[in-house]
Structures are given as structure tokens and as C-alpha cells.
C-alpha positions as CSV (number, residue, x, y, z in Angstrom):
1,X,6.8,-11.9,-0.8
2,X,3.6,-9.9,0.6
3,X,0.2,-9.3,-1.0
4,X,-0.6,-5.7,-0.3
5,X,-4.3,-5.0,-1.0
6,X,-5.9,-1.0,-0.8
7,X,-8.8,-1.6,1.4
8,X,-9.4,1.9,2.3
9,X,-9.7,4.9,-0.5
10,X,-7.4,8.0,-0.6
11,X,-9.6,11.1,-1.5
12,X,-8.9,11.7,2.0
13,X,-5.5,11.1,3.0
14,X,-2.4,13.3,2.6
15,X,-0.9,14.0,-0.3
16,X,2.7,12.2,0.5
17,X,0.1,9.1,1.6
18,X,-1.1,9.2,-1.4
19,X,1.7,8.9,-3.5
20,X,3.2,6.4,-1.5
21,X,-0.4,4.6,-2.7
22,X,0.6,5.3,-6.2
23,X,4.1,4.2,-6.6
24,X,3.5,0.9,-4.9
25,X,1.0,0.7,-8.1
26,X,-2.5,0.7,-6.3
27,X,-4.5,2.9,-7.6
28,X,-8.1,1.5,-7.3
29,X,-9.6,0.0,-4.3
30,X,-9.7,-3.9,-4.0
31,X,-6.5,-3.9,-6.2
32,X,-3.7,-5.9,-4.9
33,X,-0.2,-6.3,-5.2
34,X,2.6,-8.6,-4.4
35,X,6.1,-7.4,-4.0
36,X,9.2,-8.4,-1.9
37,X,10.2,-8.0,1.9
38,X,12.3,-5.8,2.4
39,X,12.8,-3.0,3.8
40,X,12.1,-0.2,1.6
41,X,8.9,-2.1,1.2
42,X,8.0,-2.4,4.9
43,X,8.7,1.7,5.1
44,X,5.8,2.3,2.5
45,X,3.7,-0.4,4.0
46,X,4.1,1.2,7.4
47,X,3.6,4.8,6.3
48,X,-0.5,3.7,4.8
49,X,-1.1,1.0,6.8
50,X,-4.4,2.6,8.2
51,X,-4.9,2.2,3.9
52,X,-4.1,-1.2,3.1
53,X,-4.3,-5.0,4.1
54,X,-1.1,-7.0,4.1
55,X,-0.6,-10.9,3.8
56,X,2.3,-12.9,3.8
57,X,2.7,-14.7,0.3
């Protein structure tokens, strides 16, 4: 499992970014998440990782 935590806002990023953000359910900044390894997961967490934090769980 991995805790994903938005560390930096997305007023400024792109649009597909964004939603990415959204989807994965973080929404506010500081809020974190925990969902499974895999690899649909690590695609997302890869595409806004200049956006989030990630730790293993």
C-alpha cells in the first residue's frame, strides 16, 4: 500500500494533471491517501509526482 499526500497545489498545473489529482481523490492540499501498488497506480503517481509525496505503507 502507499500513502500518497498532495504537497504541491494545482491552480497551476495542466488540466489532464489535474484530474489525475482528482480521481486519485486529493483534492485539498495536505490531504492524503492510501491506495494499492500497482501499476495503474504507479502511472498516476508518476504523471504528478512534481505534485505529491509518496510513502510506502
Amino acid at each position: 500500500m502507499l500513502k500518497i499526500t498532495l504537497v504541491r497545489s494545482t491552480i497551476g498545473a495542466i488540466p489532464k494533471h489535474k484530474a489525475t489529482a482528482i480521481s486519485m481523490g486529493l483534492r485539498k492540499l495536505n490531504k492524503s491517501i492510501i491506495l494499492p501498488d500497482n501499476p495503474a497506480t504507479r502511472g498516476q503517481i508518476q504523471q504528478i509526482r512534481h505534485l505529491i509525496k509518496v510513502e510506502e505503507v
